[in-house]
C-alpha positions as CSV (number, residue, x, y, z in Angstrom):
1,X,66.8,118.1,30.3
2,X,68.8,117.1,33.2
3,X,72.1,116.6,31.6
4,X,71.8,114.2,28.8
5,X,68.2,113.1,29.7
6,X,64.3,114.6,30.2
7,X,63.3,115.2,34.0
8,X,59.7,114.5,34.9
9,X,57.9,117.1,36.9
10,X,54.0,117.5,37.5
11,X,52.1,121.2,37.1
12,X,51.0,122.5,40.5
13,X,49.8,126.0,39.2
14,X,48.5,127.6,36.0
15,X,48.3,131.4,36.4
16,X,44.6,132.6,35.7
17,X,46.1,135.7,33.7
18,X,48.7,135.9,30.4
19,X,50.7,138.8,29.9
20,X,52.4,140.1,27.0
21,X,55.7,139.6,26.2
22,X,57.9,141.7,23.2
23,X,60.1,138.2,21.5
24,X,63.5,139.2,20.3
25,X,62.1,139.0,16.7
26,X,60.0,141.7,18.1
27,X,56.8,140.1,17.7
28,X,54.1,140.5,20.9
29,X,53.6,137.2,22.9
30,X,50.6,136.5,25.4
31,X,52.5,134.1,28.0
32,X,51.1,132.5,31.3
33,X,53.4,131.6,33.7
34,X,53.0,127.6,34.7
35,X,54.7,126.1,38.3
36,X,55.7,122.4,38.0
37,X,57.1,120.6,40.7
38,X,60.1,118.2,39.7
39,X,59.6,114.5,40.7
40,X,63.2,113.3,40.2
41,X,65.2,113.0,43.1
42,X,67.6,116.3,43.0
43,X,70.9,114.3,42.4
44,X,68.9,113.5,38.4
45,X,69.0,117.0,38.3
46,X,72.1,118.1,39.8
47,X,73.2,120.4,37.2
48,X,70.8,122.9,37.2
49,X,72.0,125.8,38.7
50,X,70.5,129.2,39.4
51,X,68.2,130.6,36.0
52,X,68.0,127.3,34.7
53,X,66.0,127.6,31.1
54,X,63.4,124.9,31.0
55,X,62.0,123.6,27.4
56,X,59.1,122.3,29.0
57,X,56.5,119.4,27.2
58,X,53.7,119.4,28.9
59,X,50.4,117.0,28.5
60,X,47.1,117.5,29.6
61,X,45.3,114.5,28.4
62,X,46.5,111.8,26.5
63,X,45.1,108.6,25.3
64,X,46.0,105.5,23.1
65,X,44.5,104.9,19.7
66,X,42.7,108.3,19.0
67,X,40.9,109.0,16.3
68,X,42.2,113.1,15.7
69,X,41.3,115.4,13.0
70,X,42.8,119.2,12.3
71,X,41.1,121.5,13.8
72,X,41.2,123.8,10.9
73,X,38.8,121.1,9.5
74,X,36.3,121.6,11.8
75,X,32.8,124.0,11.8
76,X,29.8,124.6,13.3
77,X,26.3,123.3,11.6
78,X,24.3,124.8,13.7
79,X,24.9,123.5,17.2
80,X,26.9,120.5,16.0
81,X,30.5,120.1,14.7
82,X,31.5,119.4,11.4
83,X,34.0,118.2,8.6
84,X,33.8,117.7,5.0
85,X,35.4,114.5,3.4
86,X,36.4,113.9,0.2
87,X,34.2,111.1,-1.5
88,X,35.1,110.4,-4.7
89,X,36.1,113.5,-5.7
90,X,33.4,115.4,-3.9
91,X,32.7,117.1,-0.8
92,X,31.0,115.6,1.5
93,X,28.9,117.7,4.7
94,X,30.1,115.2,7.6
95,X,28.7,115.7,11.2
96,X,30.9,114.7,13.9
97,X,31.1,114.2,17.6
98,X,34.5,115.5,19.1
99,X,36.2,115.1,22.6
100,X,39.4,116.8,23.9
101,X,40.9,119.6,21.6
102,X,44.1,121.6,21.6
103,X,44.6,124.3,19.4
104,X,45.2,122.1,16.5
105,X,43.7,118.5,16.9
106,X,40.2,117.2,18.4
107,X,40.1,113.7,19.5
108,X,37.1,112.3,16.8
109,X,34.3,110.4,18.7
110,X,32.0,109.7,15.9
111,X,31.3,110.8,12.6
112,X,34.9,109.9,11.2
113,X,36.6,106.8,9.9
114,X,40.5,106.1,10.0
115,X,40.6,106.1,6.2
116,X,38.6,109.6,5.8
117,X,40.3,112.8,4.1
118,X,39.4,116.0,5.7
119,X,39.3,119.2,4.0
120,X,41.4,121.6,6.1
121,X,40.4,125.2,5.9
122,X,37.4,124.8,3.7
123,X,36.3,128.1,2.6
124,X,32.9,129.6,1.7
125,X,33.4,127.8,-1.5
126,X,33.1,124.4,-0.2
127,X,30.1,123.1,-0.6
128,X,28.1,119.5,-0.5
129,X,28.8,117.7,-4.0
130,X,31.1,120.1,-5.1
131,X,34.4,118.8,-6.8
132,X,37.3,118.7,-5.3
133,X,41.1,117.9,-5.9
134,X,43.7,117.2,-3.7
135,X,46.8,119.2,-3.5
């Protein structure tokens, strides 16, 4: 923030290489350092000084009305992605098509309906036809 409101700024420069980093809860971090050029004019962000801590959003692809599903619901079938759904109580083997991914949503292609449940983490356990309850 620049004061009471966000500054825009675009990324010039991922570093290739993390590095590890001890938190203050003492728990080991791998970090990249990322360079990102302000696009306000410097008198929006006047009150930065020297240090300045930056809590920094940033988007690499975005897109309106995406279809997204967990990524902890997703698997390989062979060479293809999949899901299972829950279909009446059952689980249901679901191949689908998925686009851009973060660490914990792909963008759904095909395979997938709005209305669809996923089953998120499905373990060894989950097989086709098998019951299932929500929790």
């Amino acid at each position: 923030m620049g004061g009471d409101k966000p500054l825009a700024g675009t990324v010039t420069l991922v570093e290739p290489q993390a590095f590890t980093k001890i938190s203050s809860l003492g728990v080991e971090e791998q970090r990249v350092n990322v360079i990102i050029d302000f696009l306000d004019a410097p008198q929006q962000r006047n009150t930065l000084g020297d240090g300045y801590r930056v809590e920094a959003r940033i988007v690499t692809w975005e897109h309106a009305n995406v279809l997204k599903a967990p990524t902890s619901s997703l698997f390989r079938e062979g060479t293809e992605w999949a899901v299972f759904v829950v279909n009446h109580g059952r689980a249901k083997l679901q191949l689908v098509q998925i686009g851009h991914r973060s660490g914990l949503e792909a963008e759904v292609l095909k395979g997938l309906q709005p209305k669809d449940q996923v089953i998120m983490h499905p373990s060894d356990k989950i097989k086709p036809n098998v019951a299932v309850v929500s929790r």
